[in-house]
C-alpha positions, 0 to 999 in steps of 0.5 A, a space after each residue: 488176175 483171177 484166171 491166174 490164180 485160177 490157174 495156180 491152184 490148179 497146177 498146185 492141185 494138180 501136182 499133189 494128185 495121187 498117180 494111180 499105179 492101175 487103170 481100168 478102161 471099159 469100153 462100148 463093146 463091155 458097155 453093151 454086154 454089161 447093159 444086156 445082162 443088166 436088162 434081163 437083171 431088171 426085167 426079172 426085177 420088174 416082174 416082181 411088181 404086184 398090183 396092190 388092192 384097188 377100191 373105188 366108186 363109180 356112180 352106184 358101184 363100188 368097188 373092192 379088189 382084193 387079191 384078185 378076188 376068186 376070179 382072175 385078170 389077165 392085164 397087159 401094158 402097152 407104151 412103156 416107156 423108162 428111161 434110167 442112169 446110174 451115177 457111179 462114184 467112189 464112196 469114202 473108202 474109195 470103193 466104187 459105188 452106184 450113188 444115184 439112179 435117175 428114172 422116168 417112166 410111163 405106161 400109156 395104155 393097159 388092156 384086163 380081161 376079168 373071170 372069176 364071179 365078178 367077172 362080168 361087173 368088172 368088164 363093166 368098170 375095167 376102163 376105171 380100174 385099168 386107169 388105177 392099175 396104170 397108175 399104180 404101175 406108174 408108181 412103182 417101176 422107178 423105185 424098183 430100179 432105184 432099189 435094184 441100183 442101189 442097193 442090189 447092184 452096190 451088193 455086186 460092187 461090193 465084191 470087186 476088192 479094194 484092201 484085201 489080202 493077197 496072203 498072210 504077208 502083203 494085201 493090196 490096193 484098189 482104192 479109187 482116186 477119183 469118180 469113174 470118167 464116162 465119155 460116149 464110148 468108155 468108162 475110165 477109172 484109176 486105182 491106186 494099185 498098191 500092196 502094202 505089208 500087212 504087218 505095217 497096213 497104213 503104210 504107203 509108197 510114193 509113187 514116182 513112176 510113170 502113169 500108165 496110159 490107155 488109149 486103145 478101144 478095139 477089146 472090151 477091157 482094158 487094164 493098165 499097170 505101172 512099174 509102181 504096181 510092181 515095185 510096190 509088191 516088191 518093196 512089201 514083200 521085202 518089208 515084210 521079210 519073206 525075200 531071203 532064203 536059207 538052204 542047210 545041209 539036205 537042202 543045198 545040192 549035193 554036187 553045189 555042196 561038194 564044190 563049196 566044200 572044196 572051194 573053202 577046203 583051207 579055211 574048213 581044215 582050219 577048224 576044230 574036228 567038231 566042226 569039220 564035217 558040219 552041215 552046210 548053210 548057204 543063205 541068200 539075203 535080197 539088201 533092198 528092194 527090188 526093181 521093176 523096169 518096163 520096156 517094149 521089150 520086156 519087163 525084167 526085175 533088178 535084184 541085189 542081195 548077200 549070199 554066205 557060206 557057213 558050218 551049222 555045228 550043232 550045239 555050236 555057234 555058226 563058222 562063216 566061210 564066205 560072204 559076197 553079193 549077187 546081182 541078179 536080173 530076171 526076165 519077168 513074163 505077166 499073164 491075166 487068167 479069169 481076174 488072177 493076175 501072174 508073174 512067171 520069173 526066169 533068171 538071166 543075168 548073174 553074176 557074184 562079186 566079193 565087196 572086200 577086194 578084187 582079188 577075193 572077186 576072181 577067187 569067186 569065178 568058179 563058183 558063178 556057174 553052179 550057183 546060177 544053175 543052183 538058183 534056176 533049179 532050186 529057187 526060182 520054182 519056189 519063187 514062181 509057185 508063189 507068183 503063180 497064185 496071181 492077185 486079183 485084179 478090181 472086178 466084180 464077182 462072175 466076171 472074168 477076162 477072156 483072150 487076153 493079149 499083153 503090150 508093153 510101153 515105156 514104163 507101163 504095161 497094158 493087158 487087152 480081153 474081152 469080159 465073160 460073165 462066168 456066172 449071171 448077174 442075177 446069181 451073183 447078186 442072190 449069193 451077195 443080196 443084203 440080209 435085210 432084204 432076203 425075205 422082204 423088199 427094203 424101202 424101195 422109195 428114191 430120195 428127192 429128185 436130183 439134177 440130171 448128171 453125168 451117168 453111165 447108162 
């Protein structure tokens, strides 16, 4: 009976979990890059240990040194052994974070030769005071690496987004849904992957897509979007207003102009001669959302929206000529330049349909073809400057994605790339370093031994 309501709440847990609409994979490869360069990370941090003043007895002699003295030592260390790991987990605000640094670490042997004036009575210690340099030593790289854990490489992760804004309409979501899976060869992490009107920032979409899946390993990096991430950006774009768009007088081709002129001669001569040779508005209207569907064969964009023809008179309210509605499907070609993710859109599909009768639906035909050649050449480039921009994808400053290669599945899509560090760890951590320990080292003490746990090495 337990184990079967062991299981039960586990499938309940399980069905209300939050589908993540991005995925991000690391692998061994990214792994052993991101380790090197964290190594010669730690390796400057490590040279920042100084040996602080040594005082002792023994026998008749007593000792003090202090800043070296006038004379010099001239130390090295042998037998070195550290051994460390980070935690990784996602903090209340879903940002990824270094929440623990585990660290072993010993000095077997050291070797000084002294100078200076006391030089000589020196030599004659140096077993004693190289024992209390060792110790010293000992007690000092491990809250170097904590420090360098977790405070200077969380300033690092502090610049991968998690809600931020992608322009002054729609940001976007990166929050982590769960701790980071680390297994032999990859590290995992889901994000929400979600936009978000600005104007409405609680607001969330359900997500009732597909989750996507990563499963390869042959490049170092590995994203993965789902027609929910798309769909979300769509739908916050529509919520926040910005899918319409109105063309009047200059604005409107002038040959698409001439042929709406005389497609709705009757109903112009019908008007007042104030209002005959008014300028022309053409507004297009998306109804709803847009939607995104994934296929191996491509991504293509569903969308549906009201197109009018009007007279703007001035001074005079306006003279609406014809009102029909556009189905349009566009192709949609997603690339990932630096950390930008893009969308290129080309219209393929088009077609314009009078939802009062089928009559005023064949009366509508001769203007199919200008006005899908309207939409290639005058809206679709003022829809892609936009989708040019790209948003950024969840990584961290100085890293950038290389030779990527995009594969799409039912329902999801994946970009492959390697990682490129376009700045070093080190420049980027100055650039971010907490004030408080610009000028002088922060506590450096870890906090009481933890047990082992699962870490990313």
């Amino acid at each position: 009976m337990a184990l079967f309501w062991a299981l039960f709440f586990a499938l309940v847990a399980g069905a209300h979990a939050e589908i993540p609409g991005c995925k991000l994979r690391i692998t061994s490869q990214a792994l052993e890059l991101v380790k090197q360069e964290g190594l010669r990370f730690l390796e400057q941090e490590l040279e920042t240990i100084t040996i602080p003043d040594l005082r002792g007895r023994e026998g008749p002699f007593a000792y003090n040194i202090s800043d070296y003295d006038s004379g010099y030592i001239n130390a090295s260390a042998e037998g070195i052994s550290i051994r460390t790991a980070l935690r990784l987990s996602g903090d209340p605000t879903g940002r990824i974070k270094v929440s623990n640094v585990s660290c072993k670490a010993s000095v077997s042997r050291m070797h000084a030769a002294f100078g200076g004036t006391f030089g000589k009575l020196y030599e004659i210690l140096s077993t004693f005071i190289t024992s209390g340099m060792r110790f010293l030593l000992n007690q000092q790289i491990c809250p170097v690496l904590y420090h360098a854990g977790t405070v200077l490489l969380n300033s690092l992760l502090d610049t991968v987004p998690v809600r931020s804004s992608v322009d002054n309409l729609v940001g976007i979501d990166y929050s982590l849904l769960k701790d980071p899976e680390v297994s032999a060869s990859n590290l995992d992490m889901d994000f929400r992957g979600s936009f978000f009107p600005l104007a409405q920032g609680n607001r969330s979409f359900p997500n009732h897509a597909v989750e996507p899946q990563l499963q390869e390993e042959e490049r170092m990096v590995y994203v993965a979007f789902s027609e929910f991430f798309f769909d979300s950006a769509l739908e916050s774009y529509f919520r926040a207003g910005a899918l319409k768009l109105s063309l009047v007088g200059d604005k409107v081709p002038h040959d698409l102009d001439v042929l709406l002129r005389a497609s709705y001669f009757g109903s112009i001569m019908l008007q007042s001669p104030a209002v005959i040779d008014s300028p022309l508005k053409l507004e297009l209207k998306v109804l709803e959302p847009p939607h995104c569907t994934i296929k191996p064969s491509g991504t293509t964009i569903s969308v549906t929206a009201s197109v009018t023809v009007a007279l703007v008179p001035p001074n005079l309210p306006e003279v609406l000529l014809s009102s029909m509605i556009m189905d349009a499907r566009l192709s949609a070609k997603v690339a990932l330049q630096g950390k930008a993710l893009r969308v290129q859109l080309d219209l393929r599909k088009f077609r314009i349909y009078s939802n009062h009768s089928a009559l005023e639906s064949l009366a509508l035909i001769p203007l199919q073809a200008p006005l899908k050649t309207m939409l290639q050449f005058a809206v679709m480039p003022l829809i892609n400057e936009r989708t040019r921009r790209g948003v950024q994808i969840p990584l961290p400053e100085g890293m950038d994605f290389v030779r990527e290669v995009v594969t799409n599945h039912p329902g999801f899509l994946t970009i492959g790339a390697d990682l490129h560090f376009a700045k070093g760890l080190r420049e980027v951590i100055e650039k971010n370093r907490p004030a408080a320990t610009r000028d002088s080292k922060a506590s450096r003490a870890p906090p009481p031994s933890t047990p082992p746990s699962t870490a990313a090495v």
